[in-house]
C-alpha positions in Angstrom: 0.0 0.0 0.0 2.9 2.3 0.8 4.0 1.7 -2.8 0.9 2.1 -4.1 0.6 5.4 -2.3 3.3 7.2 -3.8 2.3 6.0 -7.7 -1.1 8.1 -6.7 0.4 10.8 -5.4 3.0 10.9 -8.4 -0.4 10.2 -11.1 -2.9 12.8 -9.4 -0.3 15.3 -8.9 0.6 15.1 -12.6 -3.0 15.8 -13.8 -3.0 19.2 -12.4 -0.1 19.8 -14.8 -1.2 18.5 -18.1 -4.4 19.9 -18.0 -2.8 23.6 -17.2 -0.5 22.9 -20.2 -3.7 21.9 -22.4 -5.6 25.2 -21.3 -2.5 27.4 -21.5 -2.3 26.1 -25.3 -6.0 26.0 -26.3 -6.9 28.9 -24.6 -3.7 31.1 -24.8 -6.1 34.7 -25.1 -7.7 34.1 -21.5 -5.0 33.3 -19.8 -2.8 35.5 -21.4 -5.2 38.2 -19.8 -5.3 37.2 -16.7 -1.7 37.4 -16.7 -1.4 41.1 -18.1 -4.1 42.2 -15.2 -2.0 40.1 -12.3 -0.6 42.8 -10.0 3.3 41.6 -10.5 2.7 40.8 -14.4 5.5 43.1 -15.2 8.2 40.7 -13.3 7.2 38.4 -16.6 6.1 40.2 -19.3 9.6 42.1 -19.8 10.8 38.8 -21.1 8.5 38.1 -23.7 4.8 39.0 -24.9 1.8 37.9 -22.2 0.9 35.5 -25.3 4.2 34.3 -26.0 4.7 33.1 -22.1 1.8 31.5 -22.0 2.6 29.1 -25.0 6.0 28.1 -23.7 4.6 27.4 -20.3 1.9 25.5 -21.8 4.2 23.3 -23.6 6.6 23.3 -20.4 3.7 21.7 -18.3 2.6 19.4 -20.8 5.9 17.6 -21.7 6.9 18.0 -17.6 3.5 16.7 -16.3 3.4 13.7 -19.0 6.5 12.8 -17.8 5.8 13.6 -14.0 3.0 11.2 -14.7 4.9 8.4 -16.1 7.6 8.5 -14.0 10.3 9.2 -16.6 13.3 11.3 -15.5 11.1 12.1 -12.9 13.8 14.7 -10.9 14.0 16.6 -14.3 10.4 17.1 -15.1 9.8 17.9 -11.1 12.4 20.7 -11.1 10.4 21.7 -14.7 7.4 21.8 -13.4 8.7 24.0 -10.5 10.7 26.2 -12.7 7.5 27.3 -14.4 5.6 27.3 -10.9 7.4 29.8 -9.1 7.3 32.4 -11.7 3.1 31.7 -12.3 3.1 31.6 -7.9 5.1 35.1 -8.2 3.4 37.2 -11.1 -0.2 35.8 -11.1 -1.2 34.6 -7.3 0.7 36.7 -5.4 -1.4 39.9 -4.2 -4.5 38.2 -5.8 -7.9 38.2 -4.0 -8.3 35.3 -1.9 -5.4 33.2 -0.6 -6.6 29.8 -2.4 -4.6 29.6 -5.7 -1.8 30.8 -4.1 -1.5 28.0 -1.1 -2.5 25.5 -3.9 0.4 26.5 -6.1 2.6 26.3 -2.6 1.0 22.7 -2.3 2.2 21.5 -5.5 5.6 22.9 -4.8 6.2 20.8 -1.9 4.9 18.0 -3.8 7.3 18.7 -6.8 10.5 19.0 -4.4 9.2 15.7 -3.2 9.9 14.7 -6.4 13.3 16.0 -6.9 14.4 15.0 -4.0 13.0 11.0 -4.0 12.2 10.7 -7.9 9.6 8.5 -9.0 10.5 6.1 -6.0 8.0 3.6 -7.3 5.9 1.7 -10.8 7.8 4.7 -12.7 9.6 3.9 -15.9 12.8 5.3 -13.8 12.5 2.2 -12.2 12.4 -0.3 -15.2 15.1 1.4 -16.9 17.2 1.4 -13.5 16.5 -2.4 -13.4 16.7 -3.6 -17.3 20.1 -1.7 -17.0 21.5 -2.8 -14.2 20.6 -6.2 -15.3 22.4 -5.7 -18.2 25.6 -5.2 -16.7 25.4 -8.0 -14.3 24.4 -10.0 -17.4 27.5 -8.5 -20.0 30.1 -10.9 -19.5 28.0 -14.3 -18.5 28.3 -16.9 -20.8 26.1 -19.3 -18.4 26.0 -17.9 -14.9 25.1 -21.8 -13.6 28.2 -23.5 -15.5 30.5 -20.2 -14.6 29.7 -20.7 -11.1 30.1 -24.3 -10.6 33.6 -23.9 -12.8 34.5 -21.3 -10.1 33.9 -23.1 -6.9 35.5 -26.3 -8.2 38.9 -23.9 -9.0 38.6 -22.7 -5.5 38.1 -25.6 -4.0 41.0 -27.4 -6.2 43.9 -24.4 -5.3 42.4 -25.0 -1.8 43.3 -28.9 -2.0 46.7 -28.2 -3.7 47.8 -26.1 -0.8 47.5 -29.3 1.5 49.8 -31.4 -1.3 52.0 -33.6 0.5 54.9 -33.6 -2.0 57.4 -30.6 -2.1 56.4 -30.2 -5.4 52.7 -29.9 -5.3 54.3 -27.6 -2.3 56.2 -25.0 -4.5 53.6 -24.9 -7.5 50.4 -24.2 -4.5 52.9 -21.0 -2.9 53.9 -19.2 -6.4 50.2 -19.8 -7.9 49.3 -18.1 -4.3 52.4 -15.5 -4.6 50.8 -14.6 -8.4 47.3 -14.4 -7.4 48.2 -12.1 -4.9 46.3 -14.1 -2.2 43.3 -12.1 -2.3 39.8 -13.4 -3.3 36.4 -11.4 -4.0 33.3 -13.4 -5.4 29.9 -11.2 -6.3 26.7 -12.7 -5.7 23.5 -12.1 -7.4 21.0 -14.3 -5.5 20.5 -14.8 -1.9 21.5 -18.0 -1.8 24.5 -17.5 -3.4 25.7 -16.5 0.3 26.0 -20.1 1.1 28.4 -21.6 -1.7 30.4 -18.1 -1.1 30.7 -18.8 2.8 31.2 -22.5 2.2 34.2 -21.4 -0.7 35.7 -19.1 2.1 36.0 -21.7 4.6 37.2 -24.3 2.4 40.4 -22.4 1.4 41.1 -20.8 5.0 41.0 -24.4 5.9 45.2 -24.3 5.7 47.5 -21.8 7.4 49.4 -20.3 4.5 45.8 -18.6 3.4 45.2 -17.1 7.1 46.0 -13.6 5.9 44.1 -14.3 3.1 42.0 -11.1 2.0 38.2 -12.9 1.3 35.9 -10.2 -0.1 31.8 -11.0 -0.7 30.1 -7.9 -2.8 26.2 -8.5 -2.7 24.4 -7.1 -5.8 20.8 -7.4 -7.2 18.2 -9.7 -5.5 21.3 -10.8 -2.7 21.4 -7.4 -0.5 17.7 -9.1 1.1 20.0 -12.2 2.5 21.6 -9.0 4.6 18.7 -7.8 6.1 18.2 -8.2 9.8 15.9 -11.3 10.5 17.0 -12.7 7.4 16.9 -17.0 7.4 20.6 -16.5 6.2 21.6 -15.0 9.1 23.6 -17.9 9.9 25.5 -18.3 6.8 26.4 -14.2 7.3 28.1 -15.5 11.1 29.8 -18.4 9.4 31.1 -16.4 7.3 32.5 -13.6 9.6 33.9 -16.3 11.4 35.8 -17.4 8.3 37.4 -13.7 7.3 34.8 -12.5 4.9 35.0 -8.9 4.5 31.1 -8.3 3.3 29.9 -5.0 1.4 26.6 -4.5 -0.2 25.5 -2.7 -3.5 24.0 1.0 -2.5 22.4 0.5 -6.0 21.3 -2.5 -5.0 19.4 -1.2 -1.7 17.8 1.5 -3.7 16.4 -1.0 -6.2 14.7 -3.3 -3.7 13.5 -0.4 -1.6 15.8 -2.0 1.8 16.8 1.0 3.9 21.0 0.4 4.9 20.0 0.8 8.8 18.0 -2.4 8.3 21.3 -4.3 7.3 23.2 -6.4 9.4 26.0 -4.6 11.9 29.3 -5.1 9.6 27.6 -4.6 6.2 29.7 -1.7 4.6 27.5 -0.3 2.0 28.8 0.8 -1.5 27.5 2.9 -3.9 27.7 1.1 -7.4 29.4 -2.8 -6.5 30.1 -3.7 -9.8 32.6 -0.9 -10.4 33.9 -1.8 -6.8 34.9 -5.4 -8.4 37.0 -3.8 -10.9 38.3 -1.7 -8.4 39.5 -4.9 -6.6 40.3 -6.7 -9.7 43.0 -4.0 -10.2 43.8 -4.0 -6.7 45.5 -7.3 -7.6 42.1 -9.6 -6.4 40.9 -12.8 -8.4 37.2 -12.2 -8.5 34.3 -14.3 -9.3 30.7 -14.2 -10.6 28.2 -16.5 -9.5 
């Protein structure tokens, strides 16, 4: 209901603007009258013809309240919709009779800074663009996230079993392959319970000494952040995995996406603004990351 309650909000809000813009183009003489009789008209009309004003605000309200109403760029048309407000608030219902329009037009400015400060927050096509992007970058360099994955654990798991060796040999190639690698690890998980073969991955390879200092990062992305919520049934697998030397950090974008405020994250959740750029941050840092 919450949910819902902002898409009205955002749809009756909108109305108010459209139908200004139709009236402001259909009936341009009226209103441009009322304008040249408005005791501050002057603050306007020294730009441009009464007429003339009136035509480019029409179109203003139209283009900003259709996309007010659809939820597209929805910061952009608020602050357009407000640009054209405060000058109409100003010239025309400022010093009028009666104090109605004018607390109105105050009305819809609050709503509109609403707007540009939350955008479309909900069912807006901000929302599906956010996501259907998003989606594409997690998706850009999968060949087949299930195959990929299972590839990935079973290399883990392998350089984890190689490090235990007993020959001197198996010895010497485990410690340079570590020494090239740089003995840092991040994986970035998708899905919440990706958290489990992550946790079980980091226990498996600090299972021998030599990967003690190991640096074990897990960046939660998309649908994941919810396994980080407090309450969550994965709480367990989030201990098990402190208690192996994960280092956790969540995707801000993420958060934002699924509506999950950070304060409702668990204590040692480091949130990040954008996680997939924070992989190629560590991937330069000298980390071998993986996707699952």
């Amino acid at each position: 209901m919450q949910k819902i309650s902002f898409l009205v909000l955002r749809i009756m809000g909108s109305l108010i603007f459209i139908l200004a813009g139709f009236n402001h183009i259909l009936q341009t003489a009226g209103a441009a009258a009322r304008l040249e009789k408005a005791p501050f008209a002057s603050l306007a009309t020294w730009i441009a013809p009464a007429e003339t004003l009136i035509i480019l605000s029409g179109v203003g309200l139209l283009i900003g309240g259709s996309m007010l109403l659809a939820g597209f760029k929805t910061r952009l048309a608020a602050a357009l919709l407000l640009a054209i407000l405060i000058p109409i608030t100003l010239t025309v219902q400022v010093g009028a009779e009666g104090s109605g329009p004018l607390f109105k037009n105050i009305a819809l400015i609050g709503m509109l800074l609403f707007f540009i400060v939350n955008g479309a927050v909900h069912y807006g096509l901000d929302q599906t663009f956010f996501q259907n992007n998003q989606m594409k970058s997690i998706q850009k360099n999968k060949i087949n996230s299930n195959y990929v994955a299972m590839l990935a654990l079973g290399m883990l798991v392998f350089l984890g079993s190689c490090a235990t060796g007993t020959t001197t040999a198996q010895s010497t190639t485990a410690s340079a392959a570590a020494e090239t690698n740089g003995k840092k690890y991040a994986v970035l998980i998708s899905q919440p319970n990706h958290l489990k073969a992550a946790v079980n991955t980091a226990e498996t390879i600090t299972q021998d000494s030599r990967y003690q200092r190991e640096s074990f990062v897990v960046m939660a992305c998309g649908k994941s952040v919810e396994a980080f919520v407090k309450g969550s049934n994965l709480a367990g697998e989030f201990e098990k995995g402190k208690a192996a030397g994960i280092t956790y950090r969540v995707c801000g974008m993420s958060l934002k996406q699924f509506n999950i405020d950070a304060g409702s994250l668990v204590d040692g959740m480091e949130v990040i603004p954008n996680g997939l750029t924070y992989m190629f941050d560590l991937q330069e840092q000298g980390y071998t990351t993986v996707e699952l």
